[in-house]
N, C-alpha and C positions, 0 to 999 in steps of 0.2 A: 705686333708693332714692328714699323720696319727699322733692322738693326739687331734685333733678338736673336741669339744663339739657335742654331736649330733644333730643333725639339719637337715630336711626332707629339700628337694627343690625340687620344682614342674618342670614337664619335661620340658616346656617352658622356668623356668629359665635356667634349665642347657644348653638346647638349643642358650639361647640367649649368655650364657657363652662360650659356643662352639666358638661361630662367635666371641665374644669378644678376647679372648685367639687367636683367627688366626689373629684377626688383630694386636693386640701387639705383634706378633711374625714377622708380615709382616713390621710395625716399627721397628722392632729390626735390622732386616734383612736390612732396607731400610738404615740407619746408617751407617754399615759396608760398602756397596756400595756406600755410596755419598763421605767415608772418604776413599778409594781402590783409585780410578778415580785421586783423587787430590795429591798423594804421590808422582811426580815428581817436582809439585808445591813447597810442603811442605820442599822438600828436597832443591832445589833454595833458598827457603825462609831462610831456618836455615841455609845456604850455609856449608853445609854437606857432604862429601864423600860416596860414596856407601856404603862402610862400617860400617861408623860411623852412615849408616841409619839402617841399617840390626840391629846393637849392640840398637840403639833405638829401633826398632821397638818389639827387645824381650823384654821387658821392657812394652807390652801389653800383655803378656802372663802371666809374672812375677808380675803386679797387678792382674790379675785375679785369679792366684793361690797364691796371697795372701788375695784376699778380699772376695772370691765362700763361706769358709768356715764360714763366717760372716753372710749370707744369714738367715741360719735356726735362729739365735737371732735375726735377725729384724723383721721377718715374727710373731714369736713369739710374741715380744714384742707391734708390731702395727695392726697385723691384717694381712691376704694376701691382699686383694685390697688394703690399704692404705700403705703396703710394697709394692706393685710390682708399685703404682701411683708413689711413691716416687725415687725407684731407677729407673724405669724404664724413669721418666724426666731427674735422674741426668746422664743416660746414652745419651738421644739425646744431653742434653746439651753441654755436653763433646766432641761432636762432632767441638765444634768451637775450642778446645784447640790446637790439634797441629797447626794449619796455624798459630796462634798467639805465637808459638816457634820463637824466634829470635837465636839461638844458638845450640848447641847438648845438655845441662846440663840440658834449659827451655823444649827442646823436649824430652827425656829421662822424664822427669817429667809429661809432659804434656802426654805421654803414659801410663805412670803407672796408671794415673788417669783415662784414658779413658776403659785402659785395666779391670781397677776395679770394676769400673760401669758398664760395658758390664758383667764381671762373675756375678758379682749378680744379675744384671735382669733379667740374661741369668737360673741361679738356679730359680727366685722366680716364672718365667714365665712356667718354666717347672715343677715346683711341682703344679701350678696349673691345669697344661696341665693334669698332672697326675690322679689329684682329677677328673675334668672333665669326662675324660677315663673310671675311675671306676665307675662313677655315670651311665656310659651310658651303660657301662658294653661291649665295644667294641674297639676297637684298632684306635684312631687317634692322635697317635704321629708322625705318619710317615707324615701325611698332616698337618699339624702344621709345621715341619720342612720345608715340601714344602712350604708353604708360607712362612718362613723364606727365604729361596731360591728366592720365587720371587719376595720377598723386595727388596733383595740384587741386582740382576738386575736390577729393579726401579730403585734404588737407584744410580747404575754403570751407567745406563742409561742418568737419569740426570745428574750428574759428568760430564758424556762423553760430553754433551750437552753443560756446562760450561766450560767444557776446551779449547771446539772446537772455544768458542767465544772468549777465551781469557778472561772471567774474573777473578777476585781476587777470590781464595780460603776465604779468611774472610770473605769476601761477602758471596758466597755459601754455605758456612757452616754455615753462620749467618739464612740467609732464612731458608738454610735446617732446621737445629737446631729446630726454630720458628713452621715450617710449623707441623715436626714430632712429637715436643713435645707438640702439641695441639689435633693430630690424638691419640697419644699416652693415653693423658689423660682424651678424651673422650670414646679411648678403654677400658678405665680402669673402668670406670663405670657401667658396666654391666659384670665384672669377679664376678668369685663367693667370698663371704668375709667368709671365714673360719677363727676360733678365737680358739684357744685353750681351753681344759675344765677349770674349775674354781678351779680347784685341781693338775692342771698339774703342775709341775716342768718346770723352762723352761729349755731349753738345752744350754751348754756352748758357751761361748761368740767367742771362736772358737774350732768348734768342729772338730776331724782328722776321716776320713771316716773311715766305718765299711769294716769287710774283705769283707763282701760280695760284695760292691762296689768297689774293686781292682780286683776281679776277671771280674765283669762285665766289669769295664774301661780294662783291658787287652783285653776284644773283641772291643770295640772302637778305642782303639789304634791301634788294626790295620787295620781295618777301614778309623780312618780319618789322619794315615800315610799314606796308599793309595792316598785318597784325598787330601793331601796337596803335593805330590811329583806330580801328575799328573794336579795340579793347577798353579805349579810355574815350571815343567821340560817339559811338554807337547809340546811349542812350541818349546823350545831348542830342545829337542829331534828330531821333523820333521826338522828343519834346517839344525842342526850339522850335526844330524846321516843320514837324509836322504834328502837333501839338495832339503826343499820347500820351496818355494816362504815365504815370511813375511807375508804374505794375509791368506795362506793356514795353518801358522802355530798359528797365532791368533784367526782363525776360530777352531780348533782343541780345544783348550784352550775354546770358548765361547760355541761350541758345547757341551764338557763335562760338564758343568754348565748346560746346560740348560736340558741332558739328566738326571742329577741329580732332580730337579729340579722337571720337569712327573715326571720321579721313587718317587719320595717320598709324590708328590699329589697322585698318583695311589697307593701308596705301601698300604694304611691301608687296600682296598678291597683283596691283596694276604693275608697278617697278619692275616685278621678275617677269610679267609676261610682255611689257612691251617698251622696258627701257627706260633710264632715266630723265633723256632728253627730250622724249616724247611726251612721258609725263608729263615734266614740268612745264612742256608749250602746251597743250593741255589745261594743265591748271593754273596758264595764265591766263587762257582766253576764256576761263568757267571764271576765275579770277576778274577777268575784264569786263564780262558781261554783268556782275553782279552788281562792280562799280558804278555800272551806267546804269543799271537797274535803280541804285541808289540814289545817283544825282538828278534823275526823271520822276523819283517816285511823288507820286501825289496822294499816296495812303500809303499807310507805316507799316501796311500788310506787305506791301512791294518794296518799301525796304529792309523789311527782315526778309526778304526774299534772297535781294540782294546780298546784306551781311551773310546769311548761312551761301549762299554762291561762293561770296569770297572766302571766305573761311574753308571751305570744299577746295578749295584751290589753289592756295598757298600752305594745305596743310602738312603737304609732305616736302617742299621745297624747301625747308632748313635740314631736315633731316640728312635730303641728298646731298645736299655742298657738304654737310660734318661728312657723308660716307667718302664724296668727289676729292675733300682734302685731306681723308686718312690714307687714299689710296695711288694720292698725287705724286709723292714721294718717298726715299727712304727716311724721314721723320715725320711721323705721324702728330703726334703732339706739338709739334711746331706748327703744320700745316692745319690743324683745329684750332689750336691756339687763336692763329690770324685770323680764320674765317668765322672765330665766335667773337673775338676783339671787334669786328664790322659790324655782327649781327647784332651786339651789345650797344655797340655807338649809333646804329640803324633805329633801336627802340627807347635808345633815349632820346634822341632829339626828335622821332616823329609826333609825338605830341606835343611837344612845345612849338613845332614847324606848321601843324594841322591849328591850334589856335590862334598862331602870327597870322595864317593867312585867313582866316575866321573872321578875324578879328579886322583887317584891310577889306576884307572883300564879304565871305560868305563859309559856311560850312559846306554848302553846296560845292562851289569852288575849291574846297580843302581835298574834300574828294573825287573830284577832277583831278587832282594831280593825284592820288594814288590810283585811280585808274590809269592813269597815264605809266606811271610806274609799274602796275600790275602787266600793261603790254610790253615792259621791256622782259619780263620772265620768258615772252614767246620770245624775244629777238638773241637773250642772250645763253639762253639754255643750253646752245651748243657745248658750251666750256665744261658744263659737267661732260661733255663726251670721250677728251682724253683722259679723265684721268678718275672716272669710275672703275674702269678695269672691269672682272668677270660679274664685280657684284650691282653693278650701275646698268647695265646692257639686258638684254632682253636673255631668253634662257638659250637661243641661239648664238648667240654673242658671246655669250662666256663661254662657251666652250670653245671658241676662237680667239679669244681673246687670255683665256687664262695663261699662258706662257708668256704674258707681258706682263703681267702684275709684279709688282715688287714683291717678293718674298723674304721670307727671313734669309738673312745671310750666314755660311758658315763660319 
């Protein structure tokens, strides 16, 4: 992380850090899917209106874009491993809070706090991912987010598992919780412990991201506006618009997860051979094509054609902005910080934005403007170009380029 004391570490360690760092992301990941599964449960439980669940559940967004910025002072102040051991348990923990919502007032609360945890583990684990990267001097954020991806499956998988039998959500999240925040923090053990120099300043207690990281979050956003309209409209869309079976439009929805999912296990080998910026123009126009494949489609075969296109194509673009804004500057966690504070305000309002305009006009038209969005990933992709450094560039590129990257300082 830039600012960290110098400190040699042997390939083996970083090696071993590698596989450390994918497994806390695969926890991280496993979390959100065990807490996805149970949210009809939760909603019974707090005996809650659709709405008044929706109005809760932003209230996960709205902790995380209030506590991401918090990130870079605790890493600071305790170390990376002993930051990311720490938030990274109080986020599985957090995992038992909504089922134990009796009300909208305890559930609204009990979001905020889980949303809070999730951003900061979510910054402290990707400024590590970062340092990692540079160390290896190659592109694996894009497979870091895939095992995020396949946690979160696990993770839904289980859920599905528990729901099917009919047990109590406190139950399941109690296990879970238990299970995850023991993998968690023997993952933790073997991340790299990056410390700051013995003269550094530390950074403020909440710090507001730098421009460069608004620029980078502007290609995330539209990115994982993409992703989250095609997460939560996916199946509505083959229903309403093209009236499929319940089967085929659920399958639709778990399909694009899972096409995500590869793409972003396989993305880091396209990333090292031909660049970040190329990729992501790339997988804007496999992204664009998919959209329009969607808003033409006249059978629901041609729009899961479409969803798995776009999905294919936005699936490594959040990964590069978290790599573009660890390597933007000498604060790393500030520069993740902002660009996850975007990516977060990016996915909560694209579904609320995709049924305002549903709901005016068409879904057809809903996705019309994220294809329209999907072509700004070809127009603005250049931005990850300064400030990838060796690990964003093609495998030509790093090696001309690595004497620019920010390095630890002595």
């Amino acid at each position: 992380m830039g600012g960290v004391g110098e400190v040699s570490h042997a390939p083996t360690e970083v090696r071993r850090a590698r596989y450390a760092v994918a497994a806390v992301f695969t926890v991280h990941g496993a979390v959100t899917g065990s807490f996805a599964t149970r949210v009809p449960w939760i909603q019974d439980h707090a005996g809650v209106s659709t709405g008044q669940l929706g109005f809760a559940l932003a209230f996960t967004a709205f902790g995380a874009a209030c506590a991401m910025p918090l990130a870079g002072s605790v890493t600071h102040r305790y170390g990376s491993r002993a930051a990311l051991r720490g938030l990274l348990a109080l986020w599985t923990l957090a995992l038992t809070l909504p089922a134990l919502a009796p009300n909208l007032l305890t559930l609204c609360l009990a979001m905020f706090a889980y949303g809070a945890t999730s951003g900061m583990s979510d910054v402290a684990m990707n400024a590590l991912g970062v340092e990692v990267e540079r160390l290896l001097g190659r592109s694996i954020m894009s497979g870091l987010h895939g095992m995020w991806s396949a946690g979160a499956l696990l993770g839904s998988a289980g859920g599905t598992l528990a729901a099917h039998l009919g047990s109590d959500a406190r139950v399941h999240h109690a296990l879970a919780a238990a299970v995850l925040t023991g993998l968690g923090l023997l993952a933790c053990r073997w991340v790299l412990d990056l410390r700051p120099a013995e003269d550094e300043e530390p950074p403020p207690r909440f710090a507001l991201p730098p421009r460069s990281a608004l620029l980078i979050g502007a290609v995330g956003f539209c990115a994982v506006f993409a992703e989250g309209a095609s997460l939560d409209w996916s199946a509505v869309y083959l229903r309403d618009q093209l009236g499929s079976s319940a089967g085929a439009a659920a399958a639709c929805t778990t399909g694009f997860m899972f096409t995500m999912a590869v793409a972003r296990i396989a993305g880091d080998a396209v990333v090292n051979r031909f660049g970040a910026v190329r990729t992501v123009r790339a997988g804007g126009a496999l992204a664009a094509l998919g959209g329009l494949l969607i808003v033409v489609a006249g059978h629901p075969a041609v729009a899961m054609g479409g969803f798995g296109l776009m999905g294919l194509g936005i699936a490594v673009v959040v990964p590069l902005c978290f790599a573009a804004a660890g390597h933007s500057g000498p604060s790393p966690s500030q520069a993740i910080a902002g660009v996850a504070t975007i990516t977060y305000t990016s996915g909560l309002i694209a579904p609320s934005l995709i049924g305002g305009v549903a709901q005016a006009t068409s879904l057809t038209v809903s996705f019309g403007v994220v294809t329209l969005l999907a072509c700004g990933l070809m127009a603005f992709a250049g931005v990850l170009r300064s400030s990838g450094g060796a690990r964003t560039g093609t495998k030509a590129e790093a090696g001309a380029q690595v004497a620019t990257v920010p390095g630890p300082r002595p």
